[in-house]
C-alpha positions as CSV (number, residue, x, y, z in Angstrom):
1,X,0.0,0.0,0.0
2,X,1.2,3.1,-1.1
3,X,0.9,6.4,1.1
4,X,0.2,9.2,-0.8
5,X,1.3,13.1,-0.6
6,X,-1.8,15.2,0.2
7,X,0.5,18.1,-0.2
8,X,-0.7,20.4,-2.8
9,X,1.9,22.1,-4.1
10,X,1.6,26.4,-4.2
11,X,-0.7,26.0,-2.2
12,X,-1.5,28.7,0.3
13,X,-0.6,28.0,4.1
14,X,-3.9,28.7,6.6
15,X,-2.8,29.6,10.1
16,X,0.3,30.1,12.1
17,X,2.7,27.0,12.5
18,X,3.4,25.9,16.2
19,X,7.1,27.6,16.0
20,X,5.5,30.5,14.9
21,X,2.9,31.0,17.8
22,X,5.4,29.7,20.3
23,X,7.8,32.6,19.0
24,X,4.8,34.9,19.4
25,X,4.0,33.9,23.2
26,X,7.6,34.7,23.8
27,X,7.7,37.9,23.1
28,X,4.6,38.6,24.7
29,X,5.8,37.1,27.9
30,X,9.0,39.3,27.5
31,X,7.2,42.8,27.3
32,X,4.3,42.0,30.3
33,X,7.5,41.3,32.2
34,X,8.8,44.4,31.2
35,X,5.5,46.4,31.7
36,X,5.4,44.8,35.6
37,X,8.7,45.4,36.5
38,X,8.2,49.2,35.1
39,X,4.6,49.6,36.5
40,X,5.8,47.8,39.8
41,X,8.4,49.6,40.7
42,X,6.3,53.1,40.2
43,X,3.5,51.1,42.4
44,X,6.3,50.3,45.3
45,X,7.6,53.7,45.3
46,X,3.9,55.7,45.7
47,X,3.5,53.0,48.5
48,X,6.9,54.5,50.0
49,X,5.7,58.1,49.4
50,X,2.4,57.0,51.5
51,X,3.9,55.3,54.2
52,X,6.6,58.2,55.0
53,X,3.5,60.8,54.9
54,X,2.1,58.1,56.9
55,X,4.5,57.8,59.7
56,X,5.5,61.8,59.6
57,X,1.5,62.6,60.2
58,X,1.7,59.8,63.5
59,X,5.1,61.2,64.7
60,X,3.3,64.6,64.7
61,X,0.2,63.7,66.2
62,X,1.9,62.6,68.9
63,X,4.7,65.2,69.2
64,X,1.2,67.2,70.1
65,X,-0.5,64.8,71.8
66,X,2.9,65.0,74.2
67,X,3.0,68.7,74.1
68,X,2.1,69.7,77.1
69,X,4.4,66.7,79.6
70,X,7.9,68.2,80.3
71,X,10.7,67.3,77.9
72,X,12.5,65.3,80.5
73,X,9.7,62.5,80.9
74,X,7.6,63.6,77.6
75,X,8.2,60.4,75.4
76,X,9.1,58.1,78.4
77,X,7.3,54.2,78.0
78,X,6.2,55.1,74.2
79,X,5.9,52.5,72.2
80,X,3.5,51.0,69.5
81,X,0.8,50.2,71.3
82,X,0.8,52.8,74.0
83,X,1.4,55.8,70.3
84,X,-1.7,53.8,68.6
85,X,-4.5,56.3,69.1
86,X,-1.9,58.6,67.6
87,X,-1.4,56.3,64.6
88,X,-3.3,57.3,61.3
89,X,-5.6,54.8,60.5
90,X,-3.4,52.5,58.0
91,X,-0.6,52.5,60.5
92,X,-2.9,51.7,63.2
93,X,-4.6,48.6,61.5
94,X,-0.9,47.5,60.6
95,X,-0.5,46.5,64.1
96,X,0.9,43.1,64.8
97,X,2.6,42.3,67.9
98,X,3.5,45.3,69.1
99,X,5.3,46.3,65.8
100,X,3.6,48.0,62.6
101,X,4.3,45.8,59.7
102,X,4.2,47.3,56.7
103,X,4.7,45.9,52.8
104,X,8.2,44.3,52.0
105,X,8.5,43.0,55.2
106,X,9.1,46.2,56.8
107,X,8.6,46.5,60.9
108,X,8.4,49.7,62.8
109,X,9.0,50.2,66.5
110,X,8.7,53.4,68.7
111,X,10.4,54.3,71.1
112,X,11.7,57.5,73.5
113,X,15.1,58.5,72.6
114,X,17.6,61.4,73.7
115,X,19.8,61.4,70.1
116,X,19.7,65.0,69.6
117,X,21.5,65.6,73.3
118,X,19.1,66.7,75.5
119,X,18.3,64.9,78.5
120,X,15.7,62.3,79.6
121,X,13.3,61.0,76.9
122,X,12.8,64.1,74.8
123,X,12.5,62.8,71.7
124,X,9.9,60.3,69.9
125,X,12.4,57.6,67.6
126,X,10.8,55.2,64.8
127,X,12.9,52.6,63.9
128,X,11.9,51.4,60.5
129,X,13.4,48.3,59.9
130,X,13.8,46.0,56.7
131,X,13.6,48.8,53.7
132,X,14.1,47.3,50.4
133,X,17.0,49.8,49.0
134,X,14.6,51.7,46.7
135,X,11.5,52.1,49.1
136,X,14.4,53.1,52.1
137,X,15.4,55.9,49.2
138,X,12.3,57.0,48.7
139,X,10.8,57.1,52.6
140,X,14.1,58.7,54.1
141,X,13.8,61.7,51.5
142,X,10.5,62.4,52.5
143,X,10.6,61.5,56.0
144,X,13.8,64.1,56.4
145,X,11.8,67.0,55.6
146,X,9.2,66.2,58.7
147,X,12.5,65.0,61.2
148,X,15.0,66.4,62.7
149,X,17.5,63.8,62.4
150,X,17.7,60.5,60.6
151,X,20.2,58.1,61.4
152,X,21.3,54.7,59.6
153,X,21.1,51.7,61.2
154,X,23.9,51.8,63.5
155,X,22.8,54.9,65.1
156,X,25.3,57.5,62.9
157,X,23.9,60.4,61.7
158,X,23.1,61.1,58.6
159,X,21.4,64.7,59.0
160,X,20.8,66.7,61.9
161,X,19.2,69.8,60.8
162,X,17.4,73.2,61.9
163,X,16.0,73.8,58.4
164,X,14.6,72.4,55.7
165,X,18.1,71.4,54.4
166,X,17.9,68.2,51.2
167,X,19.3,65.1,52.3
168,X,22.7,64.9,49.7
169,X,23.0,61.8,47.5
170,X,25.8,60.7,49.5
171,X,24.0,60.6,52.5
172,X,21.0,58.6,51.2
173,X,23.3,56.6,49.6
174,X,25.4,55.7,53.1
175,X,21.4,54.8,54.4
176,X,20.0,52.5,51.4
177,X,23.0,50.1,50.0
178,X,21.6,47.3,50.1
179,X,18.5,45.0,49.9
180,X,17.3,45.4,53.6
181,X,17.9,48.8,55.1
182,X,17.2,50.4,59.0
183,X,16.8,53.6,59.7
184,X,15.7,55.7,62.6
185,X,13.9,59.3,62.4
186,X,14.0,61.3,65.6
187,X,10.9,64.1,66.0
């Protein structure tokens, strides 16, 4: 029995062939991968930019809320639970633990300080722990206009200031190299 050709030939082809619309799905895949990493990264940094005017509204509700104590005892025993009432409303329903957890894996304590040499507890600190390097570049930008100093993880400062004076390049840079970042801001 012989098999025969049904091969016209000149015929026209109908259709794509399966190398064709595997080549095809490719590429697609390649630009949506693209797109997210381009539309991602513009949704993680206006999450950054919300969080810092999150935390710099909380530190200032309770700078007033503490107003009126005396400097030497006015932040003394704050912490996350006991600062909640003075939390905005997405920080406050980020509680967990006595920490606020925040996207990226990112926890923030309170606490009383005395970095900026006075005595006693004068001073509210958030430590903002875990910063994925670009978020941390974003937050401590914003966060230094509302703070008076901001200090990397090992308690140096980066910038102590009277005035609105710009964090420098550099001195992000020293805060936010590498993939998980702490900082503290001092109100």
């Amino acid at each position: 029995m012989k098999i025969q050709n049904t091969h016209i030939t000149g015929a026209k082809q109908n259709g794509f062939t399966m190398i064709e619309l595997g080549v095809t799905l490719v590429i697609m895949a390649i630009l949506a991968a693209g797109m997210y990493s381009i539309v991602g990264g513009k949704v993680d940094d206006a999450q950054a930019q919300s969080y810092a005017q999150e935390i710099a509204q909380s530190a200032m509700n309770l700078k007033n809320r503490h107003a009126t104590q005396p400097p030497a005892v006015r932040y003394q025993g704050i912490d996350v639970s006991s600062a909640e009432s003075a939390l905005t409303q997405t920080l406050s329903q980020s509680i967990d633990t006595g920490q606020v957890l925040l996207d990226w894996g990112v926890t923030i304590d309170i606490s009383s300080s005395n970095n900026m040499g006075a005595a006693g507890n004068t001073n509210q600190k958030w430590d903002i722990n875990g910063l994925p390097e670009a978020q941390c570049r974003t937050m401590i930008a914003l966060l230094a206009d509302s703070f008076a100093t901001v200090l990397n993880s090992s308690n140096n400062v980066i910038k102590a200031r009277a005035t609105n004076d710009r964090l420098e390049p550099s001195e992000i840079d020293s805060a936010c190299s590498s993939d998980s970042n702490d900082i503290a801001a001092v109100m």
